[in-house]
N, C-alpha and C positions, 0 to 999 in steps of 0.2 A: 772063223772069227765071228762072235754075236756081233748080229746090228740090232743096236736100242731102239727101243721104242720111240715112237715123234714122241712130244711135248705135249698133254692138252691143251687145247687154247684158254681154259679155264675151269679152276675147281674151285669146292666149294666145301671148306672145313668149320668146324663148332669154333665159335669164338666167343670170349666173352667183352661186352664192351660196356663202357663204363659211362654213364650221362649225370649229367647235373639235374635236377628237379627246380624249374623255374615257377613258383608256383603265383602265380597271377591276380594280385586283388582290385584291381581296375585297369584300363583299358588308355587313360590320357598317356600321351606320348610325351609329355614333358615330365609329368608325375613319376613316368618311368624311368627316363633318365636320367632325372635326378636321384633318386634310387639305385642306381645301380651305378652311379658316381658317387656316392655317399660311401655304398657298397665296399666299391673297387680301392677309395682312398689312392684315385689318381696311380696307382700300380697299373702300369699296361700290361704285363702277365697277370695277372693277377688269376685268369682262367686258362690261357695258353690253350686255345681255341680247342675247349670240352666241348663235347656233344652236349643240348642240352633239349630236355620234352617239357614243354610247356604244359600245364596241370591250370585251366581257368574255372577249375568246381567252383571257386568261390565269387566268380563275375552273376551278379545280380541280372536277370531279363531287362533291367531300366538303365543301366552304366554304359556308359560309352562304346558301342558297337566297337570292337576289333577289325582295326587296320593290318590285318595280317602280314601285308607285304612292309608296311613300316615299322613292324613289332621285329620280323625278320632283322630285317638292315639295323634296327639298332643294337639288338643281340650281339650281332655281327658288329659292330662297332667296340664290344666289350669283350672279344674275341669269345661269342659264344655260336656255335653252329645249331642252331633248331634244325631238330629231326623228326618230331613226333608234338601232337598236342593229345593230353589228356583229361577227359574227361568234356568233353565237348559236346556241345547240343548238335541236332539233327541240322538245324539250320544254318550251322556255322560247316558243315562236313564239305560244302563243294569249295567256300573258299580258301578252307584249308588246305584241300587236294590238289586248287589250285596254285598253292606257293610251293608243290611239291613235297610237303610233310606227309607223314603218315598219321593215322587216328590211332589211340591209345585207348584202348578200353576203361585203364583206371582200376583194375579189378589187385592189383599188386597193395596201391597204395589202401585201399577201402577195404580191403579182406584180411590182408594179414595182421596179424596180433602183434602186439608194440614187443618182441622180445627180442633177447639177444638172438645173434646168428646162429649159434651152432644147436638153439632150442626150437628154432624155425627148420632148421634141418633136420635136426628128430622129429618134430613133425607132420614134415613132408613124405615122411618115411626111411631117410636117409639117417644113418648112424652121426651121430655129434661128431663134432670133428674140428681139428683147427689146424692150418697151414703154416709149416713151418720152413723160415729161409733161413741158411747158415752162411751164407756169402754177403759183403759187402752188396749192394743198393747204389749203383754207380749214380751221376749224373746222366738226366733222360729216359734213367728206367722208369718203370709205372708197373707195380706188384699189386692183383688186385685178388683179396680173399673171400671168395663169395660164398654168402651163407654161414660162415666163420668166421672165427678171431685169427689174427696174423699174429704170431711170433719171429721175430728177426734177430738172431744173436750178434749181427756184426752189425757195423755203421752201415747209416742211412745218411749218402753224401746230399751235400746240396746241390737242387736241381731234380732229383729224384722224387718220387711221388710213389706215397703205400696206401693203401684201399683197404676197408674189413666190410664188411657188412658187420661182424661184432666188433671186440674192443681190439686194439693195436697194442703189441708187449715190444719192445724195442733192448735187448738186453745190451746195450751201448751205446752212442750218442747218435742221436737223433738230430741232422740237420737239413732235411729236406721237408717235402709237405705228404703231413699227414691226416687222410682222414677216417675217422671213423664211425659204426652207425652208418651205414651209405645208402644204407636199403630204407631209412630211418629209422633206426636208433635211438632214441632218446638218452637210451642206456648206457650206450655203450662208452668206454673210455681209451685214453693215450696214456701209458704209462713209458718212461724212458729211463735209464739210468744216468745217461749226460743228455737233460734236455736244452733244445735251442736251435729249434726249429723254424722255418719261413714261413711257415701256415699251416695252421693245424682246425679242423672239422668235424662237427661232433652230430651227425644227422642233420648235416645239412647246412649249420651254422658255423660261418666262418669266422676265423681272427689273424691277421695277418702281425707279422713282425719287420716292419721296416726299419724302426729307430734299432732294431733287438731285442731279447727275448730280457722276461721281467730281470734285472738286473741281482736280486738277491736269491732267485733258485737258477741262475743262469750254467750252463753246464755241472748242475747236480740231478739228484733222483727228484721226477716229479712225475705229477700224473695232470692231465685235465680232464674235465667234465664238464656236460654242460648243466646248468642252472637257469631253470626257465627257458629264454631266451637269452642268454649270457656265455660265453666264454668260460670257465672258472680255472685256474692254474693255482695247484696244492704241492706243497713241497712233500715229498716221502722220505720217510728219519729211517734211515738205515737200524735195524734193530742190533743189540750187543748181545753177543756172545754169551752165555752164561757157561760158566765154570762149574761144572760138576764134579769136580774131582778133590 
């Protein structure tokens, strides 16, 4: 009779993990949270406690020193977990460390070229490429296509959540959160054949549907974009048939 092997007490596999980019342009603790209650629009999921790395490139040497342990707990309050700060001066590195975060170099957002994912993945060296799921997207999943565009032929229930670095193809109804561009993207798009979705993300910038989705492309083909800093939601016309014969 084999005897099995003990258990490790702990291993250590390749994962990929997904964080929010909070990117930081002053330091007032009310200024913030007003902001991210303006944000949130009062939805207490609204983030369903993302990781999130704090990015302060844009805090000025004269703006209100960072209260890190109160920047923490408020995050935390919008269910957001700080993991990481980026871009951070020498002088901020021991209070950082000491709220347990780790330093981000920054070198992701500042180096790479504004492109879609799978031209970032060319390259990097890696062949284009795009991830394709053929199963239903339950409630609780999180599908994330890194470096790629995401194709999904079946529904995307609510409660579920899809991720691309490029654009998101949804070939059926689309009602969970989706975003796309995650790497930032500016480019990238959500197209769906029955869209009516909970939140959808276009590099970064959110749009939530609490009332529901716009009610005159409401479960038809549409696509979004973003525009500037705007949301944009475009209906797609099914093209006809032509008759050659």
């Amino acid at each position: 009779m084999s005897k099995s092997l003990p258990q490790k007490p702990i291993e250590i596999k390749i994962s990929t993990v997904v964080a929010v980019s909070a990117i930081v342009h002053g330091a007032d603790p009310q200024a913030l949270d007003g902001a991210l209650r303006d944000m949130t629009g009062g939805v207490a999921d609204f983030f369903e406690d993302d990781l999130a790395v704090l990015d302060v490139a844009d805090l000025a040497p004269g703006d209100t020193p960072v209260d890190w342990a109160a920047l923490v707990a408020l995050l935390k309050k919008y269910r957001l977990n700080a993991v990481a700060v980026r871009n951070a001066t020498p002088g901020m590195h021991d209070a950082i460390l000491a709220q347990g975060l780790s330093l981000d170099s920054g070198k992701t957002r500042d180096d790479a070229p504004a492109k879609d994912g799978p031209t970032l993945a060319a390259e990097s060296g890696a062949e284009a490429q795009v991830m394709v799921i053929d199963t239903p997207v339950r409630a609780g999943q999180r599908i994330y296509a890194r470096g790629c565009d995401l194709i999904i032929t079946a529904v995307v229930n609510n409660g579920a959540e899809i991720i691309a670095d490029g654009s998101i193809h949804v070939y059926s109804s689309l009602y969970g959160r989706a975003l796309a561009g995650a790497s930032g993207n500016p480019q990238a798009r959500i197209f769906a054949l029955a869209m009516e979705p909970e939140l959808v993300s276009i590099a970064g910038v959110y749009r939530t549907f609490e009332d529901g989705f716009t009610p005159e492309m409401k479960a038809g083909p549409a696509q979004i974009r973003l525009a500037g800093d705007r949301i944009e939601i475009h209906s797609v016309k099914p093209v006809t048939p032509v008759n050659r014969s």
